[in-house]
C-alpha positions as CSV (number, residue, x, y, z in Angstrom):
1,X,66.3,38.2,23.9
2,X,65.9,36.3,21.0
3,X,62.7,36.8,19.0
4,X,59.8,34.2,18.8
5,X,59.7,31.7,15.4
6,X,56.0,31.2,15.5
7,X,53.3,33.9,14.7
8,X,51.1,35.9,17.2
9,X,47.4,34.9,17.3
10,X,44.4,37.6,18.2
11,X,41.1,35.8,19.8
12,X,38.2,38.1,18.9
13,X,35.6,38.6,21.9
14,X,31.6,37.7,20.8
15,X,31.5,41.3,21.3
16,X,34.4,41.9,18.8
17,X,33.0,39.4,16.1
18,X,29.1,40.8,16.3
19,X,30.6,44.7,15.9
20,X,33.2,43.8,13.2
21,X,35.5,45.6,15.1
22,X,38.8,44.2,17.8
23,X,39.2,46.4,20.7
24,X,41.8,48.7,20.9
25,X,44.0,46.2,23.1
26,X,43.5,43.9,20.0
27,X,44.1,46.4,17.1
28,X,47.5,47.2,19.3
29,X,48.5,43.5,19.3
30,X,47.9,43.0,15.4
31,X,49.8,46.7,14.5
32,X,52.2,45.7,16.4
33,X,53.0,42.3,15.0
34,X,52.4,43.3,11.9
35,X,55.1,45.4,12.1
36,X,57.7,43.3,14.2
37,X,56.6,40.0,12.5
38,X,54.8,40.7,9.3
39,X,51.9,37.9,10.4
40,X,49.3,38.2,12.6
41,X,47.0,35.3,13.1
42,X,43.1,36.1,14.0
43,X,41.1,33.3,15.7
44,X,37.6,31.6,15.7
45,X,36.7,34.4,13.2
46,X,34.7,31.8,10.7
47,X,32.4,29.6,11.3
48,X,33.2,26.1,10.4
49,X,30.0,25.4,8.2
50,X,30.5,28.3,6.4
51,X,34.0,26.8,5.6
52,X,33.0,23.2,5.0
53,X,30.6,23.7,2.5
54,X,33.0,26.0,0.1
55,X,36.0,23.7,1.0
56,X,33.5,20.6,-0.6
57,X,33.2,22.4,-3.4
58,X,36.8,23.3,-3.8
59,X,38.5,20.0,-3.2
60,X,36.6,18.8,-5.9
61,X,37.5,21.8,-8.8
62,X,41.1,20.9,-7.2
63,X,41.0,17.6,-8.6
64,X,39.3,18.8,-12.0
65,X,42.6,21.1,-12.4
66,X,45.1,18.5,-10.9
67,X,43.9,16.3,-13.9
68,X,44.7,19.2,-16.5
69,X,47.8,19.1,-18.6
70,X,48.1,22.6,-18.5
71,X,47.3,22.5,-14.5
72,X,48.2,26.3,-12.9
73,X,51.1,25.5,-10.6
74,X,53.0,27.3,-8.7
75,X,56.6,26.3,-8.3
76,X,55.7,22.6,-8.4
77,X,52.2,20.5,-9.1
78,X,51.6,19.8,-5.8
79,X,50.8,23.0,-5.4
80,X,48.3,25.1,-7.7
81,X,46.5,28.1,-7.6
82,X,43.0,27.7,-7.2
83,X,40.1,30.5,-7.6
84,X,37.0,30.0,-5.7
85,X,33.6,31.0,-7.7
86,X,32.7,34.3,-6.9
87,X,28.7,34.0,-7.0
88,X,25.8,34.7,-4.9
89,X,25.7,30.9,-4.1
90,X,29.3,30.6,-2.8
91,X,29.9,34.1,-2.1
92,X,30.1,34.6,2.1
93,X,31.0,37.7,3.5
94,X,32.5,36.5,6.6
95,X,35.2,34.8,4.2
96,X,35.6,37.3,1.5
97,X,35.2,40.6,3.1
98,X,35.4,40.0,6.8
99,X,35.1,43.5,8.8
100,X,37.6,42.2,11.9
101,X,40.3,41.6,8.9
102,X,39.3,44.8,7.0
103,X,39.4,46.7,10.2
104,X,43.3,45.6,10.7
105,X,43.9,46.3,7.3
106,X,42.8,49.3,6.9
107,X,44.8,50.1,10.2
108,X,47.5,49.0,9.0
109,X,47.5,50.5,5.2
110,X,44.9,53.1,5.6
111,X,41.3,54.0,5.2
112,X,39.6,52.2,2.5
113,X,42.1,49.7,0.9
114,X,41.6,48.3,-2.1
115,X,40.8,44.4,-2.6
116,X,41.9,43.6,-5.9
117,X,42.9,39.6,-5.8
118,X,41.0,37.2,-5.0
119,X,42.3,33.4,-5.0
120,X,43.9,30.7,-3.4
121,X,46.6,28.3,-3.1
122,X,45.9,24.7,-2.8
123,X,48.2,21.4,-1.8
124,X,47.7,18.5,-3.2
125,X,48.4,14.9,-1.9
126,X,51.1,13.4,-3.6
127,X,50.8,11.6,-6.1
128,X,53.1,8.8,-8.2
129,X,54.1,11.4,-10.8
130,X,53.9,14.1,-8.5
131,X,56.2,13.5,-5.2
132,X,56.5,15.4,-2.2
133,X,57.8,19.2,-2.8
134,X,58.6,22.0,-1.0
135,X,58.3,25.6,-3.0
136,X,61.4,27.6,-2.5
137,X,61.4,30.2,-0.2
138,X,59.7,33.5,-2.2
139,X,58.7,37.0,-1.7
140,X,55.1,37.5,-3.9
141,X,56.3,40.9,-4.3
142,X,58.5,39.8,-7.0
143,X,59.6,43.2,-8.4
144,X,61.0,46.8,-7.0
145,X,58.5,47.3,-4.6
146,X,57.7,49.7,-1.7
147,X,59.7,49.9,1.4
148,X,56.8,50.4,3.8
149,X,53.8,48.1,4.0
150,X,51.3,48.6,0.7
151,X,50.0,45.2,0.4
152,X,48.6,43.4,3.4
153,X,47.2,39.0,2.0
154,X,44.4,37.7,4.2
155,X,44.9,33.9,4.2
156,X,41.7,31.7,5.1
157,X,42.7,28.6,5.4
158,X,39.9,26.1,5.2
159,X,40.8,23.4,7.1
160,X,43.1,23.2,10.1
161,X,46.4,23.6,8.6
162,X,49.4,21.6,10.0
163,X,52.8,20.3,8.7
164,X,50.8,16.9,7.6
165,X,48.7,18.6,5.3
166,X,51.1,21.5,3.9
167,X,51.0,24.3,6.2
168,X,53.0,27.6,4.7
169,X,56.4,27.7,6.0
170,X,57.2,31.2,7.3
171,X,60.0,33.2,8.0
172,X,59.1,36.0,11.1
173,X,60.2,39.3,10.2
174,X,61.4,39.5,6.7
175,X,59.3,41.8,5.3
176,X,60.8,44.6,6.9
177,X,63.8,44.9,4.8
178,X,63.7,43.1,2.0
179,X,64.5,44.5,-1.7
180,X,64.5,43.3,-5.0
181,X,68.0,42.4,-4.9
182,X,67.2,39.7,-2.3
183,X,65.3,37.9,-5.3
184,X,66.2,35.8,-8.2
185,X,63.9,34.6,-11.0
186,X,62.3,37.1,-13.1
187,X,59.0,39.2,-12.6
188,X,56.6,37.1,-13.5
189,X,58.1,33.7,-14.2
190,X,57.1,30.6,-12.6
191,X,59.9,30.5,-10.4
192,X,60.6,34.4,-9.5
193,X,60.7,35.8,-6.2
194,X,63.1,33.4,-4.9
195,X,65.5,34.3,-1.9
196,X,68.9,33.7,-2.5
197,X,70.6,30.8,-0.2
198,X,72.9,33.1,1.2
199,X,70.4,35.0,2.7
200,X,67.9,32.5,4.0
201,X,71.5,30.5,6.0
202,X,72.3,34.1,7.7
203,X,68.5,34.4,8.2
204,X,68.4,30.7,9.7
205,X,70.5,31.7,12.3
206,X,69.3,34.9,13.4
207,X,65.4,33.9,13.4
208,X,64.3,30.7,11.8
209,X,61.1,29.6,9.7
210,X,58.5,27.8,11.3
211,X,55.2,25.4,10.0
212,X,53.2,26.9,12.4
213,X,49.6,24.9,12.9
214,X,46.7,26.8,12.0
215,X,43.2,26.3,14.1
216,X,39.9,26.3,12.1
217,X,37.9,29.2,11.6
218,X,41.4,31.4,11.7
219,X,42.6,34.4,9.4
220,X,46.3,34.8,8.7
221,X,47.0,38.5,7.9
222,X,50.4,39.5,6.5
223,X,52.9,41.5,4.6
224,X,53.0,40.9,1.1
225,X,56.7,41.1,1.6
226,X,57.2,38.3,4.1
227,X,59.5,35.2,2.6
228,X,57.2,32.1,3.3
229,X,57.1,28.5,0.9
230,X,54.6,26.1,0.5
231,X,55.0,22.9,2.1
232,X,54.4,19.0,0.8
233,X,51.0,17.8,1.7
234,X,51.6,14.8,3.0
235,X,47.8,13.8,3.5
236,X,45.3,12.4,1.4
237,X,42.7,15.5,0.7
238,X,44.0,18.8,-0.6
239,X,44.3,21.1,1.6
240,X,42.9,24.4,0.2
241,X,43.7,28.4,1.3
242,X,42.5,31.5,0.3
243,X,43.6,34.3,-1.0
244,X,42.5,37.8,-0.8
245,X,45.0,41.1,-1.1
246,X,44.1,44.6,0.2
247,X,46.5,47.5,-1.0
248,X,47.2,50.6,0.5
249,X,44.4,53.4,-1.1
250,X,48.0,55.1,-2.5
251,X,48.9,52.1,-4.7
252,X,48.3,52.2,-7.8
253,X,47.6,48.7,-9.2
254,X,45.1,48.0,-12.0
255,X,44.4,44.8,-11.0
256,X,40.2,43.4,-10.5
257,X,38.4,41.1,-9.5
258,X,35.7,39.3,-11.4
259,X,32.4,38.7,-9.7
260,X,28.6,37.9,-10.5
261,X,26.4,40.5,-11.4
262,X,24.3,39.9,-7.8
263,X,26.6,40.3,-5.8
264,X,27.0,44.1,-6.9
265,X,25.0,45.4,-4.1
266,X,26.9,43.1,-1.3
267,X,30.5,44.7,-2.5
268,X,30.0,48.7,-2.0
269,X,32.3,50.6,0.2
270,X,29.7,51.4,2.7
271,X,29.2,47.6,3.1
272,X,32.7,46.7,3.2
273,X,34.6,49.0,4.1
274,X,36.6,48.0,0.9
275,X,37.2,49.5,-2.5
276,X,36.8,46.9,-4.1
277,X,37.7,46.5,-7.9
278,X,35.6,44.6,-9.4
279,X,34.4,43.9,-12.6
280,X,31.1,42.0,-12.8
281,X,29.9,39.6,-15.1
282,X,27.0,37.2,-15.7
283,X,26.8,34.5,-13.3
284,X,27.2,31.8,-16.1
285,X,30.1,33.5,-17.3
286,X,32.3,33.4,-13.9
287,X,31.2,29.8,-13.7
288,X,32.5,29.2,-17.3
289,X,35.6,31.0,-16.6
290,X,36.9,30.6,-12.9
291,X,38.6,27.8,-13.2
292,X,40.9,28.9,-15.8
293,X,42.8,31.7,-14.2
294,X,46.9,31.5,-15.2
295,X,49.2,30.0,-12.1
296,X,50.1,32.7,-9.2
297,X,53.5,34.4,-10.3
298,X,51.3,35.5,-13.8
299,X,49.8,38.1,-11.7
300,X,51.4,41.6,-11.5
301,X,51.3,42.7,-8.0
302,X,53.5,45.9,-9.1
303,X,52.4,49.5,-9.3
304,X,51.7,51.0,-12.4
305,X,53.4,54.5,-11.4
306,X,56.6,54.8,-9.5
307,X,57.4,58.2,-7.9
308,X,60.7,58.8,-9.4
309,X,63.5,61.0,-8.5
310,X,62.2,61.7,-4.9
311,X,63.3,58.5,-2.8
């Protein structure tokens, strides 16, 4: 039998969503599409004002940095990445440190991961010196990484996504095997992480990508490994997802987050279930410094200790 193209989607009981917990029938479905598909999909999680009012906000920094000269893109300028502004006014837990997604993560990677990226990726309409693009299909684990699962990205899109507006393209199940040597492009570089045409045609035949469409208020969980691309939007309002990574409590990444100083007491473990690692600054300083964050394949996702001569 020939396995599905599109991702798995989890609907949350009101039960569910007030405990901050799925049921075990749940937790099974996610572990085990995390590990067959590398994607889960977790419904009606967010509600829609909460989204509205920080996508307002963040279509219209998106436009400030699509104007820039030295706009962070990644791949191609219809496509930047786009930090939201981590302060006590914009700051929602429900978004940034939701307990469903933190209680699949931590399933999946172990007690306690560690948040240490928080972003997004945004698609802009097209415009007459910017055409319709597609990235190339990329692994964001652009450098000799683990073989099991150490980095788990919680997408919030917030809008529907759909094909019109730039959905990701996906491709079900690559996460599980992929190395280095699938990649071109080096660590860091603008255009690294690429999969090498060879392998996405055998990959093509054997299980396809898919644009899957995305309902409001959902959470895409997956493997930092998985190939995916972005995809033209071919609307007329950026479309705008966010970003956040949790890694395995073993991985050792130095990366951190920058946040206001009031949001200190919202960010503890006991809160979040998260460790997260932050550094915290003066409201007026993130605000003065969010929007200038380098493009996405800047940031080093790599550990900074390897064990060496045991696998």
């Amino acid at each position: 039998m020939s396995l599905p193209s599109m991702p798995l989607s989890i609907q949350p009981s009101a039960g569910e969503i007030k405990t901050g917990r799925l049921s075990q029938r749940n937790l099974e479905i996610a572990m085990r599409a995390l590990t067959r598909d590398g994607l889960v999909v977790i419904e009606d999680l967010i509600q829609h004002q909460v989204l509205d009012r920080l996508n307002a906000k963040m279509v219209q920094d998106a436009y400030e940095l699509q104007g820039r000269k030295d706009s962070p893109f990644n791949y191609n300028k219809g496509n930047i990445q786009q930090d939201p502004p981590m302060t006590a006014a914009w700051f929602e837990a429900s978004i940034f440190v939701n307990p469903i997604v933190t209680h699949v993560t931590s399933t999946a990677l172990g007690p306690c991961p560690a948040l240490r990226f928080v972003s997004g990726n945004t698609a802009l309409p097209p415009t007459r010196t910017s055409p319709p693009a597609s990235q190339p299909t990329h692994n964001d684990a652009d450098f000799d990484h683990p073989g099991i699962p150490f980095a788990m990205v919680a997408n919030v899109p917030l809008v529907a996504m759909t094909p019109e507006n730039g959905s990701t393209e996906i491709w079900l199940g690559t996460h599980a095997n992929t190395t280095i040597a699938d990649q071109e492009g080096e660590h860091g570089d603008r255009a690294s992480g690429r999969i090498k045409r060879d392998l996405l045609e055998a990959r093509r035949k054997e299980r396809g990508p898919c644009q899957p469409i995305i309902k409001k208020g959902s959470v895409i969980v997956r493997d930092l490994r998985l190939w995916h691309g972005g995809k033209p939007n071919l609307g007329h309002v950026p479309r705008v997802m966010l970003a956040m990574i949790h890694f395995a409590p073993w991985y050792r990444n130095q990366m951190d987050v920058e946040f206001a100083s009031e949001l200190e007491q919202e960010l503890t473990p006991e809160r979040t279930g998260l460790q997260i690692a932050a550094k915290f600054a003066p409201e007026e300083e993130i605000l003065g410094n969010y929007l200038n964050r380098p493009y996405g394949n800047a940031y080093d996702f790599s550990q900074t200790e390897k064990l060496e001569g045991i696998f």
